[in-house]
C-alpha positions as CSV (number, residue, x, y, z in Angstrom):
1,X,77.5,3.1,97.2
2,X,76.3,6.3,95.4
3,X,72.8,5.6,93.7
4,X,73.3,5.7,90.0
5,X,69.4,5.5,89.1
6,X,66.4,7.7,90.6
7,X,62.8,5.9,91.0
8,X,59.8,8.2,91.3
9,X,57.5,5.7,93.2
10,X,53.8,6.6,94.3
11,X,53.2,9.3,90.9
12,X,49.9,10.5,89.2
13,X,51.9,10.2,85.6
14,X,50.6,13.3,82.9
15,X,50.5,10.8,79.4
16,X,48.2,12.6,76.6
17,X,46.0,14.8,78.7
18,X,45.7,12.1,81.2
19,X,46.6,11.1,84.8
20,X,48.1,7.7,85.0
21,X,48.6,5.9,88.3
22,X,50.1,2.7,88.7
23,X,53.3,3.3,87.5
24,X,56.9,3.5,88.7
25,X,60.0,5.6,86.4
26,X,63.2,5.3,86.2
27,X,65.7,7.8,85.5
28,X,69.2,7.2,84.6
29,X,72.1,8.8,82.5
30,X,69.7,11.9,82.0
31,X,67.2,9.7,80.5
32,X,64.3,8.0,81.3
33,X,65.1,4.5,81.7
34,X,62.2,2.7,82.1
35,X,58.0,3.3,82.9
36,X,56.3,0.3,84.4
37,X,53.7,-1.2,86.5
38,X,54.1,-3.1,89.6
39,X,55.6,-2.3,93.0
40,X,59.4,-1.3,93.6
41,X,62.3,-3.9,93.2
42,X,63.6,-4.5,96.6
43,X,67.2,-4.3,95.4
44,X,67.3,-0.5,95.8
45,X,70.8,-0.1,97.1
46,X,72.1,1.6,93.3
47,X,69.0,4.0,93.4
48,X,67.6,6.9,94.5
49,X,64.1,6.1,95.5
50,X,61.7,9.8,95.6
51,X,58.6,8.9,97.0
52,X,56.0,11.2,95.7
53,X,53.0,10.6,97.8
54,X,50.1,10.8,95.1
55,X,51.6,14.2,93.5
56,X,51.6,14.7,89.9
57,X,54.6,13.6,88.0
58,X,54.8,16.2,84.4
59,X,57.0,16.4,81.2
60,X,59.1,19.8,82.1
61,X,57.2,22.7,80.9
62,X,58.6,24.3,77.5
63,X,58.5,27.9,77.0
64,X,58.4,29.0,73.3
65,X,57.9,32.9,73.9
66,X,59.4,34.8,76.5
67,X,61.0,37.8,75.9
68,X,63.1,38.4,79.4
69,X,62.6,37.7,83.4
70,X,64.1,39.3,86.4
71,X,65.5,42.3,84.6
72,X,67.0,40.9,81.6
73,X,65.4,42.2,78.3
74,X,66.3,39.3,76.0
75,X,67.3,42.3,73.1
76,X,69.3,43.9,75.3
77,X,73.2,43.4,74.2
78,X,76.4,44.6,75.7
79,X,79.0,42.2,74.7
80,X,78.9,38.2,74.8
81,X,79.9,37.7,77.8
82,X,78.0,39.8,80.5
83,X,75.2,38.8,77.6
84,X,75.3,34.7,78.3
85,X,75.8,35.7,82.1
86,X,72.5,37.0,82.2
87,X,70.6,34.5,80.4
88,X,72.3,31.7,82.2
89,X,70.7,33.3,85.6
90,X,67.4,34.1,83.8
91,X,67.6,29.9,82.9
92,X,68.5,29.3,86.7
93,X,65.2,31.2,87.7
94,X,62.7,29.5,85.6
95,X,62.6,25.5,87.2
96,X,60.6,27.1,89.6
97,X,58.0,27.6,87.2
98,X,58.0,24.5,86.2
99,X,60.4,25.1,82.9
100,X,63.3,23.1,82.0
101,X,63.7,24.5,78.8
102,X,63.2,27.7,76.9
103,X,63.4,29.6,73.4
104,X,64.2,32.8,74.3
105,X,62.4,34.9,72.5
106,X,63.9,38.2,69.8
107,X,61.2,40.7,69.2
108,X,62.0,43.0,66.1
109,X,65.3,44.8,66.3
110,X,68.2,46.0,63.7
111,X,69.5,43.5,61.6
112,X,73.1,43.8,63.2
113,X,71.3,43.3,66.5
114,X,69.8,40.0,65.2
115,X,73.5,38.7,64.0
116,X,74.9,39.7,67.4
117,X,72.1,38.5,70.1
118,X,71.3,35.0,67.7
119,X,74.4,33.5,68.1
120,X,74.4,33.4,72.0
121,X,71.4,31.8,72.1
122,X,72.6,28.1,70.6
123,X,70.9,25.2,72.2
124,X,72.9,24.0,75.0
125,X,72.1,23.1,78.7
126,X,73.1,25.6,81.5
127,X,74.1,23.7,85.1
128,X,71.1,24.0,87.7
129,X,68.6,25.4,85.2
130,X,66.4,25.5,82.2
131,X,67.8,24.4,78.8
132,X,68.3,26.8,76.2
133,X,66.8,25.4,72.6
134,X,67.2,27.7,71.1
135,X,65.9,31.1,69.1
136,X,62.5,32.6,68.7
137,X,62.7,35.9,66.2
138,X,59.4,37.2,66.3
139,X,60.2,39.4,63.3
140,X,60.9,41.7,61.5
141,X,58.6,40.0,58.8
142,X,55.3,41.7,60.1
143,X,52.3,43.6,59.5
144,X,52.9,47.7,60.3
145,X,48.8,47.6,61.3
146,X,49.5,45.0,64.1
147,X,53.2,46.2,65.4
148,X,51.9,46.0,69.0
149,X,55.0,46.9,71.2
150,X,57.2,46.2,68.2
151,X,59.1,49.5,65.8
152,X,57.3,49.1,62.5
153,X,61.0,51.3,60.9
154,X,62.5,47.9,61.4
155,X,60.2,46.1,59.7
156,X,61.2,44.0,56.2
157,X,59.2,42.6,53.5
158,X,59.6,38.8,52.8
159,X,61.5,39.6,49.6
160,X,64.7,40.8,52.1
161,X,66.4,36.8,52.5
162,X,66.4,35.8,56.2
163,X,70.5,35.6,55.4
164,X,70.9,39.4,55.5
165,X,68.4,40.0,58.4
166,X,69.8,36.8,61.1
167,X,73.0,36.6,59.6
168,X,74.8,33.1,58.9
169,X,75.6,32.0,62.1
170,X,72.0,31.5,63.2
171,X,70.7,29.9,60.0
172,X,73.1,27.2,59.8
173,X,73.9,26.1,63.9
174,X,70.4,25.1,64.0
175,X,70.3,28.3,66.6
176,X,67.1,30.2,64.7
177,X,63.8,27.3,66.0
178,X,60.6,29.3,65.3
179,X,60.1,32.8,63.0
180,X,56.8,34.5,63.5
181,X,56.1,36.7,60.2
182,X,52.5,38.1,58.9
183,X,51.5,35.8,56.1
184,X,49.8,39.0,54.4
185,X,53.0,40.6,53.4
186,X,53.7,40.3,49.5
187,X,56.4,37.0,48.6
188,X,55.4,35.3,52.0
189,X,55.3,31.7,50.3
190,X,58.9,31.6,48.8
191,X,59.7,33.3,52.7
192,X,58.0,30.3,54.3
193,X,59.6,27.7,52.0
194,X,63.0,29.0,52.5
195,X,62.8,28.8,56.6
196,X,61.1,25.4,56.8
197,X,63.9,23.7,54.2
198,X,66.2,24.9,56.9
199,X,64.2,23.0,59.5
200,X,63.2,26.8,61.1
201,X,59.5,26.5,61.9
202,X,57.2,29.3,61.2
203,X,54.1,30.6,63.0
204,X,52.0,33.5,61.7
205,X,51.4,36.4,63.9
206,X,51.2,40.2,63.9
207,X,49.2,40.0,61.7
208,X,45.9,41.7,59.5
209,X,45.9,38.3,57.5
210,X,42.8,37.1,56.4
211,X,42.0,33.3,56.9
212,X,42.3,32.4,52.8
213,X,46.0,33.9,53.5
214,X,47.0,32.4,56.8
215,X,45.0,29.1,54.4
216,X,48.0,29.7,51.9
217,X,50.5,30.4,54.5
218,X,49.7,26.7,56.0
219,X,49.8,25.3,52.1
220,X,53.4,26.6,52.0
221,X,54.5,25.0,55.5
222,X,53.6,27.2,58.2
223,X,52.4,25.4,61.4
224,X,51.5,27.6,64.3
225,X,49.5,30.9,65.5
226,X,51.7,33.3,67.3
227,X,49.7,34.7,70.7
228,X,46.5,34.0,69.2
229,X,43.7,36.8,68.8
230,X,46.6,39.6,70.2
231,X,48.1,41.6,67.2
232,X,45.7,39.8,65.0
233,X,42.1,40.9,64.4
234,X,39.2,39.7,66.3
235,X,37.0,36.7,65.8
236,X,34.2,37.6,63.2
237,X,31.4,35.4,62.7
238,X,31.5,36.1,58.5
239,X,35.3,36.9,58.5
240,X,37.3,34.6,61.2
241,X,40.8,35.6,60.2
242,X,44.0,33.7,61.5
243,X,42.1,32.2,64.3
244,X,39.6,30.9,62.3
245,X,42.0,28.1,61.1
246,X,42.5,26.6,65.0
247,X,39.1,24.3,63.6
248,X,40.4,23.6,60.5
249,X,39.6,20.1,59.2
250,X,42.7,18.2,57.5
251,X,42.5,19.6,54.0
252,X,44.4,18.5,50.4
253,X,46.9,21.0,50.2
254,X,46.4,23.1,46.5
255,X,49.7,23.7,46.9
256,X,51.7,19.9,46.4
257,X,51.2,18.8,42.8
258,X,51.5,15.1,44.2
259,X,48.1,13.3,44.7
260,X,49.4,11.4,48.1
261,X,51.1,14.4,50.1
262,X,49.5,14.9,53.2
263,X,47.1,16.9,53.7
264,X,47.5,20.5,55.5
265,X,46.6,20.0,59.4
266,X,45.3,22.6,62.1
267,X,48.0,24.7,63.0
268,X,49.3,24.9,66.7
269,X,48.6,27.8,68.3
270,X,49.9,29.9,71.3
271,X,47.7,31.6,73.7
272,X,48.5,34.2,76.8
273,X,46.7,32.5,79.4
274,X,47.9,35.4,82.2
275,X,44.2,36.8,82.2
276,X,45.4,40.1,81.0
277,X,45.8,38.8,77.6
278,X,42.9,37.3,76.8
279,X,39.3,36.9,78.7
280,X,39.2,33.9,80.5
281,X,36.0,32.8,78.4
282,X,38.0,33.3,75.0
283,X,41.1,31.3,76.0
284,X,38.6,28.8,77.1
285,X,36.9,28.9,74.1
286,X,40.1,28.6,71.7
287,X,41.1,26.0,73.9
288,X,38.5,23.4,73.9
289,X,38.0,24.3,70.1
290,X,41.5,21.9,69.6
291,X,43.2,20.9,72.9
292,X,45.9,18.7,71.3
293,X,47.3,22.1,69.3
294,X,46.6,24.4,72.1
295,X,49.8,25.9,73.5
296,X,50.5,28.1,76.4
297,X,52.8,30.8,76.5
298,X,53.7,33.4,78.8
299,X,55.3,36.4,75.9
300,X,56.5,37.7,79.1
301,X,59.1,40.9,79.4
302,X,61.8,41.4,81.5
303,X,59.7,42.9,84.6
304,X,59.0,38.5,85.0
305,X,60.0,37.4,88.2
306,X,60.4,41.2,90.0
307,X,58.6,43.2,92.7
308,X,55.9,45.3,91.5
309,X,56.7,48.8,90.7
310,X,57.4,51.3,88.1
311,X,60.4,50.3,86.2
312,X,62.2,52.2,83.3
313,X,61.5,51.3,79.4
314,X,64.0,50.9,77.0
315,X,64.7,50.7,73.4
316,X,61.9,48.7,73.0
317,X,59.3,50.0,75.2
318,X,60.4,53.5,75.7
319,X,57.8,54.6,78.3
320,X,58.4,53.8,82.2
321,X,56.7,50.8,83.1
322,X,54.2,49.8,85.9
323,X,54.3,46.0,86.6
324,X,51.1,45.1,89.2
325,X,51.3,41.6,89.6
326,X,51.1,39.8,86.0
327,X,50.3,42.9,84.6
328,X,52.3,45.3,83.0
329,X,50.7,49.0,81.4
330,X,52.4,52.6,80.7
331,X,52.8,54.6,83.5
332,X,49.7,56.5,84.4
333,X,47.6,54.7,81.8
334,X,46.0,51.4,81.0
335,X,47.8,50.6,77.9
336,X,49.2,46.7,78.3
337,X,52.5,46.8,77.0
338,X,53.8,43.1,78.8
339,X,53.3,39.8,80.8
340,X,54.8,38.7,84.0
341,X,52.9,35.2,84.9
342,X,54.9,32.5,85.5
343,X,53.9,29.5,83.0
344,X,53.3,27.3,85.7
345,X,50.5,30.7,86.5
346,X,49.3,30.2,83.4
347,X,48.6,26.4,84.0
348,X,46.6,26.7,86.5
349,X,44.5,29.5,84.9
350,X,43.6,27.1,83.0
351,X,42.3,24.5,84.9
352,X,40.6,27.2,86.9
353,X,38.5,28.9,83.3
354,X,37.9,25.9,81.6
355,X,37.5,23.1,84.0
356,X,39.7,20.8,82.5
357,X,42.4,18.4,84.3
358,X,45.8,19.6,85.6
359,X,47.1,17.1,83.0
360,X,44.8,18.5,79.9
361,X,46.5,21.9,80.8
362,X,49.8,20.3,81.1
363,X,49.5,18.8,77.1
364,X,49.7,22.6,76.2
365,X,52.7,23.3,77.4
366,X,54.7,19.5,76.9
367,X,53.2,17.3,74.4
368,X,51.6,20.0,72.6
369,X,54.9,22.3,72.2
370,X,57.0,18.7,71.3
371,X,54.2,18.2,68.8
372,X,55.2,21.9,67.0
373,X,58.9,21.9,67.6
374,X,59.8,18.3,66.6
375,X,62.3,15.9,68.2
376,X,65.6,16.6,66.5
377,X,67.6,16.0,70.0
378,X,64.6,12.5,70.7
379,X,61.1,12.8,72.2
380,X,60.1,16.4,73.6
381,X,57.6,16.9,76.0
382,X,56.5,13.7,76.6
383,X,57.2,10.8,79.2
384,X,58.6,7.9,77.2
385,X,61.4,5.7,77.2
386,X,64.5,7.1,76.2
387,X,63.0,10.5,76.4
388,X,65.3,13.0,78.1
389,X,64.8,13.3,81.6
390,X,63.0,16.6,82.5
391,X,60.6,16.3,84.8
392,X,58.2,18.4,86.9
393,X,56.9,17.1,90.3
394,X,52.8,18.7,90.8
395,X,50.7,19.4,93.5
396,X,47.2,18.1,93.0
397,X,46.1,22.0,91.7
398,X,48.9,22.3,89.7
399,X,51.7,23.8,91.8
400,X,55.1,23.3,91.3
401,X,57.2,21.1,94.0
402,X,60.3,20.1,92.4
403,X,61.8,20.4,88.7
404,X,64.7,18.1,87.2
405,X,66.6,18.7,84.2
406,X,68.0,16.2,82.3
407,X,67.8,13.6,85.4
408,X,69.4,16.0,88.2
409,X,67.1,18.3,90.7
410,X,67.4,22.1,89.7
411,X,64.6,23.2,92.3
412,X,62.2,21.8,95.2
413,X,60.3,23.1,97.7
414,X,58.8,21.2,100.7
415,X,55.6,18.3,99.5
């Protein structure tokens, strides 16, 4: 008889930021079935039982900002097909990082770009890898001071209506998840209001924002920092800017009239934990400021997951490129123009900076991303009943050693 359930027995369960032992899970139907305590049923002749020998048993890591892997520039559109062929082998590459799903990520490009590449990138799940959720445009609603690797000519003002830029296909599939847009710009709040009454979330990022206007920005709905203190001006001790508001305490909101809305909350924010990025100290520092909104992201490019080298650019980059190890720069120079660390890399830099648990740095990239991104399809990121069954099996320092999406094994190495 062909088992119709899997049992991970003998797990270290990440629940909240903590290890939990004890337990055994059931997975059925894509799903998880059940969590409970107690030894296994000896009736085991419908299941698969995976004994796990004391490794760590994760949520599957969610990646909200990646803008290509193994060659594959996520702006770079021929036609549809040869287009979905691509990212369907970037999503087959990224289990063994630990992710089981992704929003691939649209850096600023024409509008008639946008309305082509956004409609490929519906939420959907792609056999033997990482599911797609769905869009991240990171633009063209940003601050010319901050463009980093972006083209400031393609840049619009709030007051040009997502509609014309994304085009309808992505506004009303539920395709576009996540906008990033500078909160400085002139007519941000009617911008903000219009994405988040079509469920879009919005973080703030490229950005020279001050923190009374990434304040308002959160008044009007905005919930996250976009790869915080890059593109955005430092930490000052009399002028904190955008990352000033990771401490923020919950506040009325001067922007709801009604006397019982709830107040505005800390946003989430993203950080680049590849070491290139950020100093180790300051991602430690952001982190531990507000672990339960701290997300990790790799904003890698499409030199991800190759040899090191010197690649060409492209439309968006158009310099050759020199990738050395996670690193990316301009030929010939130092200028950082990318990331290639895996997120399961960035994981486990972590745990290494700050000292804290493989399963604190696990929150920041499950529990934490669920937290932002909601729960339209049931819980995200977490390890409940009824949740859907992706899954990350964990050596003790964080390595992966298996991945399932929804229920079925995409990727395992050897315990």
């Amino acid at each position: 008889m062909s088992a119709t359930k899997t049992v991970f027995i003998n797990a270290q369960l990440c629940v909240d930021g903590q290890l939990v032992n004890g337990k055994t899970l059931t997975i059925s139907d894509g799903k998880i079935a059940s969590i409970e305590s107690g030894p296994l049923a000896t009736d085991t002749s419908s299941e698969e039982v995976v004994d796990l020998e004391g490794l760590i048993l994760s949520p599957g890591f969610i990646e909200i900002q990646t803008n290509g892997l193994r060659g594959f520039h996520f702006t770079h559109f021929d036609d549809e097909e040869s287009y979905s062929q691509k990212l369907e082998e970037v999503a087959r590459y990224l289990p063994q990082t630990g992710v089981t799903g992704f929003y691939p990520t649209i850096p600023t490009v024409h509008s008639d770009e946008f309305k082509n590449i956004l409609p490929c990138l519906t939420p959907r799940s792609i056999p033997g890898g990482a599911s797609i959720l769905g869009a991240h445009a990171e633009g063209p609603y940003l601050h010319p001071s901050k463009k980093g690797a972006h083209n400031a000519t393609l840049f619009h003002l709030p007051s040009t209506p997502p509609l014309e830029i994304y085009g309808p296909a992505a506004l009303t599939n539920h395709t576009l998840k996540l906008v990033t847009l500078a909160p400085e710009l002139p007519s941000t709040t009617p911008l903000v209001h219009d994405l988040t009454s079509k469920g879009i979330r919005v973080s703030l990022g490229h950005s020279s924002a001050t923190y009374a206007q990434g304040l308002a920005a959160l008044s009007a709905g905005a919930t996250c920092l976009t790869h915080t203190l890059n593109a955005m001006p430092p930490l000052h001790h009399r002028d904190p800017g955008l990352a000033g508001l990771v401490t923020l305490p919950p506040s009325p909101n001067p922007q709801d009239p009604n006397p019982n809305a709830p107040p505005i909350s800390p946003p989430y924010f993203s950080l680049i934990a590849d070491g290139n990025h950020l100093h180790p100290s300051i991602a430690t520092l952001l982190f531990r400021a507000n672990p339960t909104r701290a997300i990790l992201t790799t904003d890698s490019i499409e030199l991800a997951g190759l040899p090191d080298g010197t690649y060409p650019g492209h439309s968006q980059i158009p310099h050759r490129q020199t990738k050395i190890g996670s690193r990316v720069v301009i030929e010939g120079t130092q200028t950082l123009i990318g990331g290639c660390a895996g997120l399961d890399e960035c994981v486990r830099n972590l745990v290494a900076w700050s000292g804290c648990s493989v399963a604190g740095a696990v929150r920041c990239v499950t529990e934490n991303v669920g937290g932002l991104m909601g729960e339209e399809g049931g819980p995200m990121g977490r390890l409940v009943v009824g949740g859907r069954a992706d899954l990350v099996a964990l050596g003790l320092g964080g390595e992966v050693r298996g991945t399932w999406v929804g229920g079925v094994k995409v990727w395992g190495g050897e315990k």
